[in-house]
C-alpha positions, -999 to 999 in steps of 0.1 A, spaced: 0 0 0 13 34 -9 13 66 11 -15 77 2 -33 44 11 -58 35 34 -62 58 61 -39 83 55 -62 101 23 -70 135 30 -103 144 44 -129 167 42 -135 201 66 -158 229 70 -152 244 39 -170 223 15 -171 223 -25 -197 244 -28 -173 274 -1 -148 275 -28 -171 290 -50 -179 330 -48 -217 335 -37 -237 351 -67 -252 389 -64 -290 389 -58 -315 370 -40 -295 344 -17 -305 318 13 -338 343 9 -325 371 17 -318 405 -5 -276 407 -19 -260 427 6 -246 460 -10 -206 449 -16 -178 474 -16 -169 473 -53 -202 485 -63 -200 515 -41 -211 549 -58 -206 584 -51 -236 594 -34 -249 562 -21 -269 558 9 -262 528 31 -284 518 59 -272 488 80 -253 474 56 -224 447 73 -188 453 64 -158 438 87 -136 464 105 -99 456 92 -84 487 105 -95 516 133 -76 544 147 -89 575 165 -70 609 150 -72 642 169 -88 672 147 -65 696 140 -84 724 149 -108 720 176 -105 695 205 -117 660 204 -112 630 179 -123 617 149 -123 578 137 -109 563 106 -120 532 96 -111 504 69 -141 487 61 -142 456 36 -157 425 23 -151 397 3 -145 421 -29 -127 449 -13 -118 479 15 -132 514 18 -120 540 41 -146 559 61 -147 582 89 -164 589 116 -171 628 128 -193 626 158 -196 608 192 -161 591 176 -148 579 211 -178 565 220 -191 547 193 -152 531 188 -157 515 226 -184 498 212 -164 476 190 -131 461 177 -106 452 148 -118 423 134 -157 427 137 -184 431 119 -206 464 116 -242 471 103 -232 506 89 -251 536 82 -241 567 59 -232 581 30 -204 570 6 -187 602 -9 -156 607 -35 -127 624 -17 -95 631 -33 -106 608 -64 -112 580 -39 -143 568 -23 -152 570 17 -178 564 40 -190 593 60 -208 571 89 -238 584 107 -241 552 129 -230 517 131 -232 490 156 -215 455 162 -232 427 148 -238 392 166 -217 363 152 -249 345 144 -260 378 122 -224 367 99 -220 347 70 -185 339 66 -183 336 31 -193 376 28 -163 386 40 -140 361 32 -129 359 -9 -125 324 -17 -109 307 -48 -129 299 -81 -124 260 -77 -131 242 -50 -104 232 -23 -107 192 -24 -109 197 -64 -75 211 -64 -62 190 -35 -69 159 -58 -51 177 -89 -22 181 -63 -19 146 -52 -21 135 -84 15 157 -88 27 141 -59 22 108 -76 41 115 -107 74 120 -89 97 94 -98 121 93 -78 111 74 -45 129 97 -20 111 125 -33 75 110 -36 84 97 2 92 136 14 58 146 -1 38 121 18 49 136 45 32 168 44 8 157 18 -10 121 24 -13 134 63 -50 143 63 -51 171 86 -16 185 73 -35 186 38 -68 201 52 -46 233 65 -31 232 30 -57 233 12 -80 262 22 -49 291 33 -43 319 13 -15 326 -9 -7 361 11 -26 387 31 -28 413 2 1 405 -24 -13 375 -45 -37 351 -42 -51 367 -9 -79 346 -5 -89 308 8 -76 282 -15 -50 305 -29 -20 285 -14 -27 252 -31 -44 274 -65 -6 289 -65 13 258 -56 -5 242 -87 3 271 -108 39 271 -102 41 235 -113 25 239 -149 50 266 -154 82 242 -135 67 213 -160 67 241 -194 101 246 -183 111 209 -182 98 206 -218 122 236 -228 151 228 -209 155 188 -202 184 195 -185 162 203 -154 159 173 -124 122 177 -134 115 156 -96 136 181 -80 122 209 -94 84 200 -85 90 187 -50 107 227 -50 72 237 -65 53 218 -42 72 229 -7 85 262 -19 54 278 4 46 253 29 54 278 58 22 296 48 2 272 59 12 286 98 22 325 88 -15 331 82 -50 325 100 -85 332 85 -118 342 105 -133 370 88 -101 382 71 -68 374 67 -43 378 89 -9 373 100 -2 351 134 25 360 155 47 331 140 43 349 110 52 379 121 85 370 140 97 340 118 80 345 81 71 320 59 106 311 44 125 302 78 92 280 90 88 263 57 123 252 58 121 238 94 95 221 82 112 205 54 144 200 74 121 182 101 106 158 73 140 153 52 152 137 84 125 109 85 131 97 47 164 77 49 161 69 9 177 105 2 209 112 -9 228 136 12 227 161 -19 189 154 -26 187 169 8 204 201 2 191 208 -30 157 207 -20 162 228 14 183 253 -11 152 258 -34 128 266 0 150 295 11 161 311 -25 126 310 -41 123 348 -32 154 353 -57 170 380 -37 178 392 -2 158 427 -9 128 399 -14 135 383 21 153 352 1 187 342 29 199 330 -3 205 337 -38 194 308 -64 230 290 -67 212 256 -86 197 258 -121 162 241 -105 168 270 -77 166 300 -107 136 278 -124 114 276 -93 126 315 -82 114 330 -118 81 305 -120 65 313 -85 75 348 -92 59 348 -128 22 337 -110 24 358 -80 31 387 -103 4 380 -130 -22 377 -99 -13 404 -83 -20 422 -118 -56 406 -127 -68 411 -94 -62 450 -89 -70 447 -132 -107 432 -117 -111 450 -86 -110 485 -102 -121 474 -140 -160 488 -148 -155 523 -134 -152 539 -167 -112 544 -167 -85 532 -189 -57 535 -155 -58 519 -122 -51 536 -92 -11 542 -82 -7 505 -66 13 512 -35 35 478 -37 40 477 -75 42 520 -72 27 524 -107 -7 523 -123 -17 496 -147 -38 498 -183 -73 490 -184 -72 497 -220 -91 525 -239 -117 506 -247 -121 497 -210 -131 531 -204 -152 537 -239 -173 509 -236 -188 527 -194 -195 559 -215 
């Protein structure tokens, strides 16, 4: 019996098929669509509508005494600043970072941005929340792509190297944690299921690459795919929003995935000595650069490989999703994006077919 035999296949959780899929606008579980942040206008009214807290700070006025709040409210499609002019203090008792609101206001354009100008808002009860509101989720379903990944494991060849995989991968709860984190809190594929949804990615570009340049250990360089992020699976936690946990925070992804690693190499006697370093040098280098948090430079050709492949997806996400989250307003440019510090094309025509 293999690893992935009786016993050890990977089992369902609470997020089902059916979660990995986004909810559709308009009538749902009988009740009216809730009003989401990308379709926000200038000028519209809200009146209890829920939107999670993700960042609060009270701000002194400038010129008169007392504080005002600022806010970042989101959703599963966005955030939206808004601010809060009167009874500030009081009202920001009332809740937390992390909650959900049932706001009332008036969304307004400010500086060529949209805000909230809140009249009222109060916390919500957890049994008022549906998770899946504020939580983005991946287009396919997390056992769907769990399967496809098993299925990768499976084609390694070279025994040491399936055995490593079943380590992490044919142990059930190791593979429920995989399957539903997110890529990244904001970067790329910010959203449940975008860990495995980028793992896969990066091995259909690894495998293009082994059909270009045969030269590459093609087992070597997918087991680099497949592990490259496995410390995300404990940098990140989900409720109502992603966020980063304390181990996250103080260790980062890179160092934790290869601990983990290091920790499995040691049960799988069939490895070579250099198997062993290879793959624990394609964990830490897969950032490319120190400036990108890698400890190491890529110093093996599967090393450069896996570097430019996971860097080719979590760059072409990054792009469709700001591309989708600010396409339909009318405009042929994005916003400046803050991390990428330019604006991207919508295309003229982008902005000629809203008029």
């Amino acid at each position: 019996m293999g690893p992935w035999g009786r016993g050890k296949e990977p089992r369902g959780n609470d997020m089902t098929a059916s979660e990995g899929k986004q909810p559709k606008l308009g009538m749902e579980d009988g009740r009216a669509a809730r009003r989401c942040v990308r379709d926000l206008t200038p000028g519209a009214n809200l009146a209890g509508e829920q939107y999670v807290v993700r960042g609060k700070r009270l701000t002194p006025f400038k010129n008169k005494p007392g504080q005002y709040l600022s806010l970042t409210l989101g959703d599963r499609t966005g955030d939206i600043e808004a601010r809060v002019w009167d009874n500030a203090e009081a009202l920001a008792a009332t809740f937390e970072e992390g909650d959900v609101v049932a706001v009332s206001g008036r969304v307004e354009a400010y500086k060529d941005k949209l805000q909230v100008i809140v009249g009222d808002l109060s916390r919500c009860a957890p049994e008022q929340v549906r998770r899946e509101d504020f939580l983005a989720t991946a287009a396919r379903s997390p056992d769907e792509m769990l399967e496809e990944l098993i299925g990768v494991c499976k084609s390694v060849r070279d025994p040491g190297l399936r055995k490593l995989l079943a380590v992490f991968f044919a142990d059930g709860e190791f593979a429920d944690r995989f399957k539903t984190a997110p890529g990244a809190k904001r970067v790329h594929h910010a959203y449940v299921g975008g860990l495995i949804e980028h793992t896969l990615n990066v091995v259909k570009i690894c495998d293009h690459l082994c059909a270009i340049y045969p030269q590459l250990d093609r087992d070597l360089l997918v087991v680099g795919a497949l592990l490259h992020d496995i410390g995300k699976v404990s940098e990140y936690a989900c409720n109502l929003s992603i966020e980063t946990t304390d181990e996250g925070e103080l260790i980062g992804h890179i160092a934790q995935g290869y601990h983990l690693v290091a920790q499995a190499l040691q049960e799988v006697a069939e490895l070579s000595e250099e198997h062993r370093l290879r793959v624990g040098h394609m964990v830490v280098a897969h950032h490319g650069e120190p400036t990108m948090g890698a400890p190491k430079e890529p110093l093996t050709v599967e090393a450069c490989a896996l570097h430019h492949a996971e860097n080719l997806d979590a760059q072409v996400n990054r792009f469709l999703t700001i591309m989708e989250r600010e396409g339909g307003q009318g405009r042929s440019w994005t916003e400046r994006d803050f991390l990428l510090q330019r604006r991207l094309f919508l295309g003229a025509d982008t902005a000629s077919d809203e008029g």
